[in-house]
N, C-alpha and C positions, 0 to 999 in steps of 0.2 A: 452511387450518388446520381441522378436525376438531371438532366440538362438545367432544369431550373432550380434547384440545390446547388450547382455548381456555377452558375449565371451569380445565385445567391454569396454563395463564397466570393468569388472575384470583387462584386462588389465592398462588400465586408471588409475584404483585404485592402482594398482602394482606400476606403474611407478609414482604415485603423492605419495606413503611410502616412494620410495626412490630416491626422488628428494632433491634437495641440501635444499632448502630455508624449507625443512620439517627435515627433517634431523638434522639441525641445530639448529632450535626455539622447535620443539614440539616431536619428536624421543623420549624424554627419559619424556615428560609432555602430555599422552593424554588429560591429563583433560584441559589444557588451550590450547591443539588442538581444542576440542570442542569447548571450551566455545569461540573461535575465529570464529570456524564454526558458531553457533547461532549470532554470534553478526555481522556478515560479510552476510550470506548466510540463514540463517533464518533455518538453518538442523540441527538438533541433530547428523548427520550421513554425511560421504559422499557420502554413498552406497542413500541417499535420493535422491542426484541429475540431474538433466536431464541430458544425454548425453553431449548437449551443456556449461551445466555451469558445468560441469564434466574435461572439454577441457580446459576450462578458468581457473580455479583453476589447473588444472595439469602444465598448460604454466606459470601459476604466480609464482607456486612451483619449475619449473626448471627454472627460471630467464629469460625467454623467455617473460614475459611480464610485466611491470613494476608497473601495476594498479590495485589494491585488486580487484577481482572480487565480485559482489554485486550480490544478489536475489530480486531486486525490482518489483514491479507491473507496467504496463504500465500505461501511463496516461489518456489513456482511462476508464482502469476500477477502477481507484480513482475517474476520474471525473463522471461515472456512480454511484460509490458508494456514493459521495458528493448529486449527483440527485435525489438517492433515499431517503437518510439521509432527505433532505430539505422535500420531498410530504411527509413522512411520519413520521417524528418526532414530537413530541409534541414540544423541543426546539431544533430547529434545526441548532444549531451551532456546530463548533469544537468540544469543548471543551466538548459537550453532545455527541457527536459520539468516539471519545479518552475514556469517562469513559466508553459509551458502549460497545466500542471494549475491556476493560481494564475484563469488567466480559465475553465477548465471547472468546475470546483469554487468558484468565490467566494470562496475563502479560499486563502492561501498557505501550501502545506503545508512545514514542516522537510525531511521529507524523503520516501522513495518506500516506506521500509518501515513508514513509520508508519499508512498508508491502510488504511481499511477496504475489505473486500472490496465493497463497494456502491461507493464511491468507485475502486478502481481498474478496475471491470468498466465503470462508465461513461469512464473515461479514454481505456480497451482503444480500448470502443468510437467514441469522439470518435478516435483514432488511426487505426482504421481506414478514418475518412473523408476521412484525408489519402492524398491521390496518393503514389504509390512515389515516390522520388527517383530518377533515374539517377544510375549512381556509375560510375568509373571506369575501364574495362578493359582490359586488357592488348591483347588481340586487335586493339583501335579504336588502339593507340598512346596509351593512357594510363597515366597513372602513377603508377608498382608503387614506391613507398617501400620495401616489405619488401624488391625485390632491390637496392637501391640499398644497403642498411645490411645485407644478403648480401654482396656484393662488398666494401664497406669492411671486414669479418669477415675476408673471404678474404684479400683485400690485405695486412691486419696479421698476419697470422697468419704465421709462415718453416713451418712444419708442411705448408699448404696447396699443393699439387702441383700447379695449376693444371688447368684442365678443357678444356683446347682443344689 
């Protein structure tokens, strides 16, 4: 950060202490300041946050904007996170990735689009220090479910003209 990026923050910070909508709820409770910050923005701090979500939470704090500001992850890097989960999990569902995230992160996340970008970049990366799983192939004589529920399609079907 920049002498005047950080000149930029300070002020930011000043003016989100004494704005109305702070003032009023959290001024005399830092602690359920926080604990609004972590459940809203994923920060223990406000001094954590980008410039940008820094502006959002000041505007939301002087009534200038009507809509909690949020610290979510893009959907890009959930759906990468999701891509990596599936190549390299042993069971690669939700509910196996939520309790993995539950011991890499110390807390038990609801769910995978609620992460902040901090939060799922280290996930990524804990992911990728898991070994690929081999999975199953046709070539080695393993087994293809899709042609299995193909053939039960074909079979019901009086339409289908058989292929051999």
């Amino acid at each position: 950060m920049t002498t005047k990026q950080r000149g930029y923050q300070i002020s930011l910070l000043r003016r989100l202490h004494t704005a109305p909508r702070y003032l009023a709820l959290y001024a005399e409770d830092p602690i359920a300041y926080r604990a609004w910050l972590k459940k809203h923005l994923r920060v223990d701090s406000s001094k954590e946050l980008s410039l940008e979500k820094l502006i959002e939470l000041v505007a939301y704090m002087e009534m200038k904007r009507e809509t909690v500001p949020t610290n979510h992850a893009s959907a890009q890097q959930i759906a990468y996170l999701h891509h990596l989960w599936s190549q390299r999990a042993k069971t690669p569902t939700l509910e196996a990735l939520l309790s993995f995230a539950h011991r890499v992160l110390k807390y038990h996340p609801e769910d995978t689009e609620t992460l902040s970008p901090t939060e799922v970049s280290r996930l990524i990366a804990a992911v990728k220090g898991i070994k690929p799983q081999p999975r199953a192939s046709f070539d080695k004589g393993g087994f293809r479910p899709d042609l299995i529920v193909l053939d039960d399609i074909c079979a019901n079907n009086p339409h289908y003209q058989g292929g051999n």
